[in-house]
C-alpha positions as CSV (number, residue, x, y, z in Angstrom):
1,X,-15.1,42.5,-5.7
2,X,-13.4,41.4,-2.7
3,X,-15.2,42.2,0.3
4,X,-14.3,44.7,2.0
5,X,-12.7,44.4,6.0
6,X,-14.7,44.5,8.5
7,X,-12.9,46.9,11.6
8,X,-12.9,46.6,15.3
9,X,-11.7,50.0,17.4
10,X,-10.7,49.9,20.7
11,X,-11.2,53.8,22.1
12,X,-13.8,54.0,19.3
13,X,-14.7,57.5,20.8
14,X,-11.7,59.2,21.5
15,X,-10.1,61.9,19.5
16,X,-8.3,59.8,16.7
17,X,-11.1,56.7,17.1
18,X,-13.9,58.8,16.3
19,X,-12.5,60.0,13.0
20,X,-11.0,56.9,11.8
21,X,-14.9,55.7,12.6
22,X,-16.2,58.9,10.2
23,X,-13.2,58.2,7.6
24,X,-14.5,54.6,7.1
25,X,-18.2,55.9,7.1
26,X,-17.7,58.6,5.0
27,X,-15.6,56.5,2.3
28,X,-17.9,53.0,3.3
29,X,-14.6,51.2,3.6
30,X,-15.5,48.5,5.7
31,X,-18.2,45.5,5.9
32,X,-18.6,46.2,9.6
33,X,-17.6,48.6,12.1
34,X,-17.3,48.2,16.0
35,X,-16.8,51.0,18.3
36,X,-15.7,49.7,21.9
37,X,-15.1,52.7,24.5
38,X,-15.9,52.5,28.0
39,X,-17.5,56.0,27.8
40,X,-21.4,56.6,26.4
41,X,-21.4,58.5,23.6
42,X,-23.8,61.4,25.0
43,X,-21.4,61.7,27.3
44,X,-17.7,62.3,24.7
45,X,-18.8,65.7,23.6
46,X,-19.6,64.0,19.6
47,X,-20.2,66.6,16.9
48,X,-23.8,66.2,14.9
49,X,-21.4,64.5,11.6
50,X,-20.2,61.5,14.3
51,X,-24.0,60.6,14.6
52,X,-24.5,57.9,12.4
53,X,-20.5,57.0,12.5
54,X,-19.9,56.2,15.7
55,X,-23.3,55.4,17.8
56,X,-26.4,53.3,17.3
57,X,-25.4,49.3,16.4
58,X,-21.9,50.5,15.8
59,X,-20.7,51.1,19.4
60,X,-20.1,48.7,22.5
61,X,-19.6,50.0,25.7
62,X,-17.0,48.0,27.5
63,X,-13.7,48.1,29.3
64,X,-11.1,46.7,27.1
65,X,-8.7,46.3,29.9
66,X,-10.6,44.0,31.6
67,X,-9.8,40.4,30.5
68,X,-13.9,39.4,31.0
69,X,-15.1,41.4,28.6
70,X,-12.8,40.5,25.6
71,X,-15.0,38.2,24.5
72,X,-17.7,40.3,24.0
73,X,-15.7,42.7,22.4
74,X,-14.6,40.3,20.1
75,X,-17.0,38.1,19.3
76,X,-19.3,38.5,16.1
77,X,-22.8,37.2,15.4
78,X,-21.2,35.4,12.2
79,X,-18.6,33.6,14.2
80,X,-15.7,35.3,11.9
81,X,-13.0,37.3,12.9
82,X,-12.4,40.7,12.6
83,X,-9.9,41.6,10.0
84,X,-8.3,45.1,11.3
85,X,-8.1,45.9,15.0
86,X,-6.7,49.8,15.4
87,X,-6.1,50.1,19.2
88,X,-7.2,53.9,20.1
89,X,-7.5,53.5,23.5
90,X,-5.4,54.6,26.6
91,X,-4.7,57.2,28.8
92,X,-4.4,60.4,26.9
93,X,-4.5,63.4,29.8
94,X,-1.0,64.4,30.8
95,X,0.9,64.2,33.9
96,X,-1.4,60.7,35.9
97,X,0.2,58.6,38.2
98,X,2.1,55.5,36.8
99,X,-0.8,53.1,37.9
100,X,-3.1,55.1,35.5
101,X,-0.9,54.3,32.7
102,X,-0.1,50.7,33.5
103,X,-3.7,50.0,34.1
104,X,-5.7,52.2,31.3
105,X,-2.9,52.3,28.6
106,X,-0.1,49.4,28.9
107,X,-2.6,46.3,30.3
108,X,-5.1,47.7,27.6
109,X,-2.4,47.2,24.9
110,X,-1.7,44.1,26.3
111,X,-5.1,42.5,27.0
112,X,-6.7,43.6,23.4
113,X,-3.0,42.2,20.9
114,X,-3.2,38.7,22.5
115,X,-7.2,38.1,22.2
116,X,-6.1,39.5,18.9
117,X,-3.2,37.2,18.1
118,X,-5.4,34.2,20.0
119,X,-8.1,34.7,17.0
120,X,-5.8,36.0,14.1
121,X,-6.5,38.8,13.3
122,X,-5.5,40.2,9.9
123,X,-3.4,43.8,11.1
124,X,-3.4,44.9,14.9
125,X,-2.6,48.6,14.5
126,X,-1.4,49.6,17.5
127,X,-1.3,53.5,18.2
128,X,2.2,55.2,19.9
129,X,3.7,58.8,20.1
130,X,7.4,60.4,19.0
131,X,7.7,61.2,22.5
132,X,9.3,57.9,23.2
133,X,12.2,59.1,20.9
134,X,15.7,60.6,22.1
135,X,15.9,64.4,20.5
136,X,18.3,64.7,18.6
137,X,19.4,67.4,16.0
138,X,18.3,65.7,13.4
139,X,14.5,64.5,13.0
140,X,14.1,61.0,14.4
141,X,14.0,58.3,12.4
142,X,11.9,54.9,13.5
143,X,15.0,53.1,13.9
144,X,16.9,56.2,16.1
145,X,18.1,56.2,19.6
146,X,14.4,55.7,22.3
147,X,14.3,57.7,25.7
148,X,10.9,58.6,26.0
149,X,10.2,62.3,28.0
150,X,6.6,62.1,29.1
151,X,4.4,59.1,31.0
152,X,2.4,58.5,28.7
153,X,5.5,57.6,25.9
154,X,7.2,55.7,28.6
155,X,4.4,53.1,28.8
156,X,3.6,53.7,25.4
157,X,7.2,52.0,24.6
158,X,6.5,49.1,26.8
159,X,3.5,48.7,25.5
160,X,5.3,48.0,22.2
161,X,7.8,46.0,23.4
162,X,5.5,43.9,25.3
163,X,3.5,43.6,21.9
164,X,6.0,42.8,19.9
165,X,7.4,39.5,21.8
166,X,3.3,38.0,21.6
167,X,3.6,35.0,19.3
168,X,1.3,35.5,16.1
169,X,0.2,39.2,16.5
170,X,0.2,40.9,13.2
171,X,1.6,43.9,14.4
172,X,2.4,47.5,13.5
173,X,3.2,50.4,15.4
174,X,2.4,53.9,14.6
175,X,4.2,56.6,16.1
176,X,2.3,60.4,16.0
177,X,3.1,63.8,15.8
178,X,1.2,66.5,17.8
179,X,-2.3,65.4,16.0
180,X,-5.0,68.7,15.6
181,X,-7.7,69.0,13.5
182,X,-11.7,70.0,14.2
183,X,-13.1,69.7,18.0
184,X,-9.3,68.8,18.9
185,X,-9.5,69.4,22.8
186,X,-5.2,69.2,23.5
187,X,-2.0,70.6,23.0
188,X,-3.0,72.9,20.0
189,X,-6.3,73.9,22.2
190,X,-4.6,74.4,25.3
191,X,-2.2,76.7,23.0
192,X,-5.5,78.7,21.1
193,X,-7.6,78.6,24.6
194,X,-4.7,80.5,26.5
195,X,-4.0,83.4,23.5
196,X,-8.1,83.8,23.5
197,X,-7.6,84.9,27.7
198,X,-4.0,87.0,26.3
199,X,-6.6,88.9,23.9
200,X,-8.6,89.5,26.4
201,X,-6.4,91.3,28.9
202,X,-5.0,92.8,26.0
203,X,-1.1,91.4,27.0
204,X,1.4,89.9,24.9
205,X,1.7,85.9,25.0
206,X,5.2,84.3,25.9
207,X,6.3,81.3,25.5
208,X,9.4,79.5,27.4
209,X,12.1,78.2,25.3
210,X,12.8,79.5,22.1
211,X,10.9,79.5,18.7
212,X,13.1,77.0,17.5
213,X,12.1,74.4,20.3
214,X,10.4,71.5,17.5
215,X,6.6,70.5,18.3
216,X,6.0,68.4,15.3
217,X,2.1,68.3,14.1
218,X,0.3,66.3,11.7
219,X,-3.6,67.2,11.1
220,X,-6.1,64.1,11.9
221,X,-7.6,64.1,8.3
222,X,-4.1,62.6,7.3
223,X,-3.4,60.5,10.7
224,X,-7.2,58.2,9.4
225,X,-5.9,58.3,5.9
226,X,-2.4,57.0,7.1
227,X,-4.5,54.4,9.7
228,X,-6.2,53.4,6.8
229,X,-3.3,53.0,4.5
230,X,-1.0,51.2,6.6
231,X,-3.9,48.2,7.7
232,X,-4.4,48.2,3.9
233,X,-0.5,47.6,3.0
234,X,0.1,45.2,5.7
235,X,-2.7,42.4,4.8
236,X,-1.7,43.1,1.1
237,X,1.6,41.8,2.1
238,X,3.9,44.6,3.7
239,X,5.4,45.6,-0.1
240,X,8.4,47.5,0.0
241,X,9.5,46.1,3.4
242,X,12.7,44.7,4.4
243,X,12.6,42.7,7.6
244,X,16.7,42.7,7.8
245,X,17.1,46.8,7.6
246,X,14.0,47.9,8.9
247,X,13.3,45.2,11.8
248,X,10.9,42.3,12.3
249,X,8.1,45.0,13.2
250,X,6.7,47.7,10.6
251,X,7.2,50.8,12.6
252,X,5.7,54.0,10.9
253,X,6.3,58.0,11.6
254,X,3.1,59.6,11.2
255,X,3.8,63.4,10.8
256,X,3.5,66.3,8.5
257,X,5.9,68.0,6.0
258,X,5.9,71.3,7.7
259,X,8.4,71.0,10.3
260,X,6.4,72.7,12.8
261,X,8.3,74.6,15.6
262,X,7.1,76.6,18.9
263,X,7.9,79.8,16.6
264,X,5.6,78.8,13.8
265,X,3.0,78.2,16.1
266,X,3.5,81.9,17.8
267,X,3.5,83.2,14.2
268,X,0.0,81.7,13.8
269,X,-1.6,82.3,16.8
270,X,-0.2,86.0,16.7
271,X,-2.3,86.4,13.0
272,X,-5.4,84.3,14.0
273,X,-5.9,86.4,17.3
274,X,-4.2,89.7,16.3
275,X,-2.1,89.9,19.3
276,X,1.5,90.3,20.4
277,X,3.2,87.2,20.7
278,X,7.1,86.1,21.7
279,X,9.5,84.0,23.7
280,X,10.3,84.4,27.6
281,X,14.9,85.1,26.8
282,X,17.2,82.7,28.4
283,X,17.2,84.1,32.1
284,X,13.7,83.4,32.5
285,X,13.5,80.2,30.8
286,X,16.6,79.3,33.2
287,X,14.8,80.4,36.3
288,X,11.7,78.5,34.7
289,X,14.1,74.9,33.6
290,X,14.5,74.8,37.9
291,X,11.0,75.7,38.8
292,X,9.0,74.7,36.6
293,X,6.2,73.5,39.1
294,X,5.6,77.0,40.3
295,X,6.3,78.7,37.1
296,X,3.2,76.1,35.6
297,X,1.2,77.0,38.4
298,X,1.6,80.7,38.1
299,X,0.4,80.8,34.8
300,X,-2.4,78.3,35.3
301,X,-3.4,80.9,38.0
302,X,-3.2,83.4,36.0
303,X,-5.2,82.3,33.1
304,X,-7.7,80.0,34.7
305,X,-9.6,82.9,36.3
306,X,-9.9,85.0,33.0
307,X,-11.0,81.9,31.1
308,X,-14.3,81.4,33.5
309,X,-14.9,85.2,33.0
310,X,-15.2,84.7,28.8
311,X,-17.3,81.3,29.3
312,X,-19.5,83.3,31.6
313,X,-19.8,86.4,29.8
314,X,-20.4,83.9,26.4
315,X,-23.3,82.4,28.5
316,X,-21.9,79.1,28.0
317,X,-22.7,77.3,31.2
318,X,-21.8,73.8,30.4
319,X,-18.6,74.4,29.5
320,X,-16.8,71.8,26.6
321,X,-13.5,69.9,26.8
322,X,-12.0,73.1,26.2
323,X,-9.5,74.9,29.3
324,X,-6.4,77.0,28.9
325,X,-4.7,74.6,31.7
326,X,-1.4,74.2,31.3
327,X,0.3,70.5,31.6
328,X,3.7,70.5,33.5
329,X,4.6,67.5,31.0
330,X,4.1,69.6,28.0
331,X,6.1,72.2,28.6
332,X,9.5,70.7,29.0
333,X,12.2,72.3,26.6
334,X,11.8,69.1,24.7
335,X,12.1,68.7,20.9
336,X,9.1,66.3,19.1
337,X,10.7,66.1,16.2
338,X,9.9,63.0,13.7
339,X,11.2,62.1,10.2
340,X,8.0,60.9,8.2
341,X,9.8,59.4,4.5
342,X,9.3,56.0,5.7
343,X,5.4,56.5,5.1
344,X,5.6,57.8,2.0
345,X,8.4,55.7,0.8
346,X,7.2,52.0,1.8
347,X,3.8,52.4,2.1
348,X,2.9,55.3,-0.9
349,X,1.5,57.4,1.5
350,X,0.6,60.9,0.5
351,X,0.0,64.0,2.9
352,X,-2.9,66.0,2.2
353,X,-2.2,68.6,4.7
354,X,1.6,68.7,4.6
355,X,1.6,71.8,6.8
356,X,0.2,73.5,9.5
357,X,-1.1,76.9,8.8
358,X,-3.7,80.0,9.8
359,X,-6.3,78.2,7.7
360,X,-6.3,75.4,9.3
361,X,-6.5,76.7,12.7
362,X,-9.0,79.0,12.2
363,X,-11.1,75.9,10.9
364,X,-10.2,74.3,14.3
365,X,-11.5,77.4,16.0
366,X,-14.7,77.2,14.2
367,X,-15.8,73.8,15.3
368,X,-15.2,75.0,18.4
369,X,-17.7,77.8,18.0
370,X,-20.4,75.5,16.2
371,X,-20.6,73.1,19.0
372,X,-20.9,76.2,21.7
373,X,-17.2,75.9,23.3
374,X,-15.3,78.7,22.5
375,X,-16.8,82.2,24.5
């Protein structure tokens, strides 16, 4: 038996961290596990099943920005290195100024790949988002046209190209959907947290844009799988990879089959919550392209209110990571729209929740109600 990796993760309690930490728990994949975050976990809202996973021995507090700690991080009481290093961590909240990206996300990037490359590591799985690609008609490919449309993807990419010019980093790049799954707390929350206040004032929910507008998804039980995969592939020598077509850097979509879209979401929402749902017409989303500020904070105001009514009335007074606020960034009439065949085609890599579907957001909405965050 060859011994199995051992794994460090930087943002080892953030959304994706925290279940890459259960998935390699849960299937004892590794020979050690380290958990940096700069947040406690009492304090990152951890379901009961993260427990053993991601706390104890396992975790490190630290800043991984901060050049002074990397040693710490690093270091092992064996004096080896670690194998895989996924980097998790960044700024994930929407709409920050630049300075909160360059500092949390890009110098984080930067500061964990060359302590990597300086001890050589094995794989440095760096994590990235489709919103750095160009929409285009057809799904984007990892080699199509870049022009990222939120802060977050714009220092996302220069975090990758920074990355990729650092002599002796063992490199690759994954590039996600719209990831949801159990206790997720964006995007398909702020969706299922705003048609739980249109129940309640009995009203229909409109969206902006059409239903065709693309918001690709892929569920987080397939986005650790694919983590997983990848690291595996790349120290078992990157099969199936051609340096000349596909670039010096192995580049992977992770996103489901489904081809999700604004409207498939409306469908869903419309049959989990029983209520009327449909899109704003072209005059209003017009009116709504030139002010979109004030159209995002009209319906912020309008929801926000409502939403502390049903928390109260719930008698949940410390209220979870949950909030029907809506991000300016995340409404633009943007398509996130990603071509996944690479995955499955280089690295083998199979899709266990090709789709997204009522099931699976009702099972979202549960684990919301388990841990006391949904009135």
């Amino acid at each position: 038996m060859a011994e199995k990796p051992s794994v460090l993760i930087i943002g080892g309690l953030g959304y994706i961290g925290r279940f890459l930490a259960l998935h390699i728990h849960q299937n004892d994949l590794a020979s050690e596990v380290r958990l940096v975050d700069k947040v406690l976990p009492q304090l990152a809202w951890l379901a009961p099943e993260f427990d053993e996973a991601c706390a104890g021995s396992k975790f490190m507090q630290a800043d991984a920005s901060r050049e002074q700690a990397l040693a710490r991080i690093f270091d092992r009481a064996d004096g080896k290195q670690w194998d895989y290093v996924f980097n998790c961590g960044g700024e994930t909240r929407y709409s920050q100024e630049d300075e909160v990206y360059k500092v949390r996300s890009l110098s984080l990037s930067l500061a964990v790949a060359k302590e990597a490359a300086k001890r050589n590591v094995k794989c440095f799985v760096e994590l990235s988002t489709g919103m750095v690609y160009k929409p285009d008609s057809a799904p984007s490919k990892e080699q199509d046209k870049l022009k990222p449309w939120s802060r977050i993807a714009v220092y996302k990419l220069q975090a990758e190209e920074e990355l990729a010019k650092i002599e002796g980093l063992n490199l690759v790049i994954v590039r996600l959907a719209h990831v949801y799954g159990a206790y997720a707390s964006q995007w398909v929350a702020t969706a299922l947290c705003m048609a739980r206040v249109y129940k309640a004032l009995e009203s229909e929910m409109k969206w902006l844009w059409t239903k065709d507008l693309r918001t690709n998804t892929v569920h987080i039980h397939d986005v650790t799988r694919a983590l997983w995969a990848i690291a595996g592939w790349y120290t078992a020598g990157k099969a199936n990879w051609d340096e000349k077509s596909m670039g010096k850097v192995p580049t992977f979509n992770v996103v489901d089959k489904g081809v999700t879209t604004q409207g498939v979401i409306a469908d869903i929402i419309g049959q989990v919550f029983g209520i009327q749902t449909g899109f704003q017409g072209q005059l209003i989303s017009t009116f709504a392209k030139l002010n979109l500020d004030s159209v995002v904070d009209d319906v912020n105001d309008e929801l926000l209110g409502p939403w502390a009514e049903l928390l109260s009335e719930a008698g949940i007074t410390r209220p979870g990571p949950l909030t029907p606020f809506m991000e300016r960034e995340l409404l633009k009439d943007t398509d996130l729209s990603m071509d996944g065949t690479r995955l499955e085609e280089v690295v083998g890599f199979k899709y266990e929740k090709p789709e997204i579907s009522r099931e699976l957001v009702e099972e979202v909405i549960e684990s919301y109600k388990k841990m006391k965050w949904w009135p």
